[in-house]
N, C-alpha and C positions, 0 to 999 in steps of 0.2 A: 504494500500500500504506500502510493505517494504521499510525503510529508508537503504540507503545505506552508511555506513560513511566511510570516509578518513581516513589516519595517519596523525598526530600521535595517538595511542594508548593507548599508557602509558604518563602521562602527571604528571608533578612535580610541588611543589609549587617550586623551587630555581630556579632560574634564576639570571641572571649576576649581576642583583640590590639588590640581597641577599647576595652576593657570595661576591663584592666590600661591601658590607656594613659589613659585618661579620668581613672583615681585616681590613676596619677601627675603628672599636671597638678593636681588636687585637691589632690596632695600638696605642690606647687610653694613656696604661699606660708608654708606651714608650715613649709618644709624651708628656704627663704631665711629668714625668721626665727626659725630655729633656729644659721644663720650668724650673724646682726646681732648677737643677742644673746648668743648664749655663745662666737663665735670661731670661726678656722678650724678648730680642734679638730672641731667640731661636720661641718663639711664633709667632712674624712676620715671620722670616724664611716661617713656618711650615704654616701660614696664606697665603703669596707671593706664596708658590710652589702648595696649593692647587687651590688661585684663578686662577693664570696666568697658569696653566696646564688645567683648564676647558673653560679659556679665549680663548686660542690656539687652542684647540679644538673645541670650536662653530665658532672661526671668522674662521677654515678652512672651515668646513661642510657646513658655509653660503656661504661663497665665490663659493665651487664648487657644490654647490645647492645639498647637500646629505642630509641625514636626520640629524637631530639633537641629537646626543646618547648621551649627558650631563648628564641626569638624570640617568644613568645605574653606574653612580656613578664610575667609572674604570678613568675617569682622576683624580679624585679627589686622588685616591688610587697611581698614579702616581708622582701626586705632590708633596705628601706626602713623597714618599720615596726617592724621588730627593733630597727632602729640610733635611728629617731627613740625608741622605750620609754626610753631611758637616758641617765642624765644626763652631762655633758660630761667626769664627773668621772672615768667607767668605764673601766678599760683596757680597751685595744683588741683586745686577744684574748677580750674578754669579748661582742662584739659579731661575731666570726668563729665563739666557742662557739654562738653564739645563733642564727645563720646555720643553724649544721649540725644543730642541733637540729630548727628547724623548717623545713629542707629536706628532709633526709636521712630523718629518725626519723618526723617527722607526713608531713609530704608524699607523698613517694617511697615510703616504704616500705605506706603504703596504697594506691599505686596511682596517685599524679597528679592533678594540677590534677582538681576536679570530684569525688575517692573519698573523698578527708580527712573525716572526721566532726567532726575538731577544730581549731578553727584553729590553725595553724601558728603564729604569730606572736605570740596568745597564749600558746600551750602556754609556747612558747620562753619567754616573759617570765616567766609562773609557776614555772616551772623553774628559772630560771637567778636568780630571786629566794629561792628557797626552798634554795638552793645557796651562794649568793656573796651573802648580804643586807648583811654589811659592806661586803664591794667595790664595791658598784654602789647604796650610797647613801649616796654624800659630795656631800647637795643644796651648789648655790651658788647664790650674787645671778647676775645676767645683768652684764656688764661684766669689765672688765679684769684687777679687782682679787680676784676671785672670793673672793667673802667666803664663809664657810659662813652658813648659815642650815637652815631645819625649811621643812619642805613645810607648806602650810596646812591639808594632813589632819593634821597633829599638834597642831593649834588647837581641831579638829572631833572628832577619831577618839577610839579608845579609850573607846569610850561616856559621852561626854561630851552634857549636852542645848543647851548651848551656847557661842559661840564665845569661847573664852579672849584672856585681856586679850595684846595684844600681837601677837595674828593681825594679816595683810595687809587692807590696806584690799579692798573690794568693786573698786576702781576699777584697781588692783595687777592683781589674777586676772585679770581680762580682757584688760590689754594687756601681761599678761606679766613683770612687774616681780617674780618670785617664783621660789623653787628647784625644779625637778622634773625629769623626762625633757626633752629638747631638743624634742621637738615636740609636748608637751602644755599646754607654760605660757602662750602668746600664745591668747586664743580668739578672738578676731576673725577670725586668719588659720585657724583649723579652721570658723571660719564658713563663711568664702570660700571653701573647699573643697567642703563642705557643698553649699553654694548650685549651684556648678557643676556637680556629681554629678547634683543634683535637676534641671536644667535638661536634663544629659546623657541623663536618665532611668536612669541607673546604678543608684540608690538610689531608695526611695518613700522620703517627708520624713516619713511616720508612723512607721518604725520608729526612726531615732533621738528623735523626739520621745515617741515611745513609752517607750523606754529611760529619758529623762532625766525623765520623769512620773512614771513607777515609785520613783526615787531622792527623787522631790523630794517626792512623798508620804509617802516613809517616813519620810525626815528632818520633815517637818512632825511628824509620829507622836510621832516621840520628843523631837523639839524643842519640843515644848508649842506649840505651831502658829504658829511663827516663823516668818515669811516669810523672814527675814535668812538664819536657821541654814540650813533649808533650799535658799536659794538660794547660798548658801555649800560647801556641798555637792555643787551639779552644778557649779559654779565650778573646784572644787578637786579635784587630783589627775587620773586619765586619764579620766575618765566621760565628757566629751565626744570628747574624739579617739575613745576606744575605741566610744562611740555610733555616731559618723559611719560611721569605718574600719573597724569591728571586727564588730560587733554586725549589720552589713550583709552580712556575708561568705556568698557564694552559696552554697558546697558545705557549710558546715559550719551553716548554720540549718536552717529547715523549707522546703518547698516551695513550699507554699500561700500567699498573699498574705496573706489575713487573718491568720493562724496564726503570719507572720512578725510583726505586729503586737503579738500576745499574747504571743509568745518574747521579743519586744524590751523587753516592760511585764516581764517575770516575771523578766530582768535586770536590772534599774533596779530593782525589787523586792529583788530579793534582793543586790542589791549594796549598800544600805538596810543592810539586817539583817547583813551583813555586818561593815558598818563599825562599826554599833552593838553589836550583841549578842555577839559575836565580841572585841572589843576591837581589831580590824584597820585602819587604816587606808586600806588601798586597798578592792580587794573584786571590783573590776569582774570582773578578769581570772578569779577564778576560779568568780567569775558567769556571765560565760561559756562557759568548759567544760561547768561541771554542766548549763548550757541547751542546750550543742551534742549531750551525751548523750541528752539527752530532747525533743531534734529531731522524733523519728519518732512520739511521741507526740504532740504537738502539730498534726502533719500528719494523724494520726487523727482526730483530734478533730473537726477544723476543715473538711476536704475533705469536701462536700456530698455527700448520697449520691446512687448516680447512678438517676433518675426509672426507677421498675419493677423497680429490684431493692432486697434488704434490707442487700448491702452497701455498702462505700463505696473509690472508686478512688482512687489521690493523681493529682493535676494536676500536672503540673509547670510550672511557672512562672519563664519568666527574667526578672523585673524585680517 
């Protein structure tokens, strides 16, 4: 007797628990020198956002009797980038608000890993910046001595066309020598992150270069076509971590591959105009909300129509 089987058909080893496990290792060297240089402070942080974000997560799923998806390892992934957003200087209930924000409020209450339209972990930082902007920015040096200092968007931002006398050297920003969030200020090690993602095939390597093309052209724009200012500008602030980590995020972009491309450039765009026209310093984050809303647009656009008919299907696409 003929067996008759079901779909699926094609079946993968990657799944959701590969997929968070792969950007926590991504997240690895970030998150050790985010210890090196601001202290064990830094550690607790990155320990409080990973537990109380998986905490949040089971006491919801128990409470309204769902299944328990802990294991798939996606809050951990969340906590993590909550706690790396802020700087060392944050209490620590500020990084547990931040947790519950973007487990409970974005997460969960849409539905679960995979329904979010927004990213969680942005939201939470827009949120909880637009809330507590005194509390959670008292930047400092990296070292012992924790000196205050200005983040190098306050050299750049504020629609300035270029960088003010006294800004961090070019060589500073990259290996971290500067005040910001604990896992945005080394870029070398969001490189190495990066890199391993791209190898993993986690991420395509266009969408965050997409993102940081988008920013570097604007700043050119307004910079009187400064290489320096411009490059100063993807340097400075979260626009690479949030490139890599953020702006990559599976459930709350577009579908389509190429579309993800254009979502990534119209972030970098507008996190640009942002900074500038706005008098804002940061920008990113709330670049990417407005782009997570207009996700399903983008996947219109850009999904091929399918051959003999007039309209057009979305693809879904995991990678």
């Amino acid at each position: 007797m003929k067996k008759i089987k079901t779909s699926p058909f094609l079946r993968t080893p990657v799944t959701t628990r590969t997929i968070m496990r792969d950007v926590l290792i991504a997240l690895l060297p970030v998150s050790i020198m985010a210890v090196v240089q601001f202290g064990i402070k830094s550690l607790v942080m990155i320990l409080l956002g990973i537990t109380s974000a998986v905490l949040f997560e089971f006491l919801y799923q128990k409470f309204k009797g769902k299944k328990i998806t802990i294991t798939d390892l996606s809050a951990a992934v969340t906590g993590l980038l909550v706690a790396l957003s802020y700087p060392v200087t944050a209490p620590l209930w500020i990084i547990v608000f931040g947790s519950f924000i973007a487990i409970v409020l974005i997460k969960q209450l849409s539905g679960g890993i995979g329904k979010n339209n927004l990213n969680p972990a942005v939201f939470s930082r827009v949120l909880v910046k637009i809330l507590f902007t005194p509390i959670i920015t008292g930047w400092v040096l990296p070292g012992a001595d924790m000196i205050s200092t200005a983040t190098p968007l306050e050299f750049i931002g504020n629609g300035q066309t270029a960088i003010a006398q006294g800004a961090p050297e070019m060589q500073a920003l990259f290996f971290g020598a500067i005040g910001g969030g604990i896992g945005e200020t080394v870029k070398w090690a969001i490189i190495l992150g990066a890199i391993y993602l791209i190898y993993r095939r986690v991420i395509n390597i266009k969408i965050p270069l997409a993102t940081l093309a988008g920013l570097f052209f604007i700043s050119m724009l307004f910079g009187k076509s400064s290489l320096e200012f411009a490059l100063y500008h993807v340097l400075s602030g979260t626009a690479m971590f949030a490139a890599v980590f953020m702006v990559t995020d599976y459930s709350s972009g577009p579908l389509n591959q190429r579309a993800r491309v254009y979502y990534g450039l119209s972030i970098g765009i507008l996190t640009g105009i942002v900074r500038h026209l706005f008098a804002l310093p940061g920008g990113i984050g709330v670049a990417i909300l407005i782009m997570n809303i207009l996700a399903p647009i983008y996947d219109a656009w850009f999904t091929p129509r399918v051959f003999g008919h007039k309209g057009k299907r979305v693809v879904i696409e995991t990678r």
